[in-house]
C-alpha positions in Angstrom: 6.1 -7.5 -0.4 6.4 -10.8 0.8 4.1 -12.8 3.2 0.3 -12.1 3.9 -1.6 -9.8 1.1 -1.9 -6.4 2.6 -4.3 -3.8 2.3 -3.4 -0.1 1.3 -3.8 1.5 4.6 -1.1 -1.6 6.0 1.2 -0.5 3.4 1.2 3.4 4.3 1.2 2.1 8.0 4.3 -0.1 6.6 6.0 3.1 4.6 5.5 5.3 7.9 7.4 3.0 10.0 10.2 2.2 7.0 10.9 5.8 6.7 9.9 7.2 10.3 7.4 9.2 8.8 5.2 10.5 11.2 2.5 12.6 9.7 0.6 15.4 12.1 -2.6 15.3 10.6 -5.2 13.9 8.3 -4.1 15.7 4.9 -0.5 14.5 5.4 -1.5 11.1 5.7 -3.7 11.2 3.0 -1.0 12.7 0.4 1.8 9.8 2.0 -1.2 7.3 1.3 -1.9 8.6 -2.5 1.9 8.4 -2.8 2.1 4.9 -2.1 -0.9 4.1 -4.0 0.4 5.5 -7.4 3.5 3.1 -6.6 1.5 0.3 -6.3 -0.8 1.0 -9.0 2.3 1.3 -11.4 3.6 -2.0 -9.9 -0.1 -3.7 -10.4 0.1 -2.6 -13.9 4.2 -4.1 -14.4 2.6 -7.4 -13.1 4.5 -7.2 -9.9 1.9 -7.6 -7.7 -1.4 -9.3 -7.8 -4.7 -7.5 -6.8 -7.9 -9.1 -4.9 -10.8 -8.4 -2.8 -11.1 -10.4 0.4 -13.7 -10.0 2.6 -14.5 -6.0 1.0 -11.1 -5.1 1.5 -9.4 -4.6 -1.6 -5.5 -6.4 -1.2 -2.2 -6.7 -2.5 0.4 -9.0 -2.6 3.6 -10.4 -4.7 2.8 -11.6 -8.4 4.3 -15.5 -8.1 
């Protein structure tokens, strides 16, 4: 995770396209997204990345 901070729905969008996941319909997006999100929670909490709010959008990006 390198570059700009990213928001959640960038880093499914991100997954999707890393692993050509291409998912029909609402509820499989929303499981891929809750996927990611435990990942990054667990990463928040190992101090690898660094959590903000910018402009209402809650972001993510590499712990320096």
């Amino acid at each position: 995770m390198q570059g700009e901070p990213l928001g959640l729905d960038a880093m499914v969008q991100r997954m999707c396209d890393a692993f050509q996941l291409t998912p029909s319909n609402p509820g499989s997006w929303l499981l891929i997204r809750t996927t990611v999100g435990a990942y990054v929670a667990e990463a928040v909490e190992q101090g690898f990345i660094c959590v903000a709010v910018d402009n209402g959008v809650l972001t993510f990006s590499a712990n320096k």
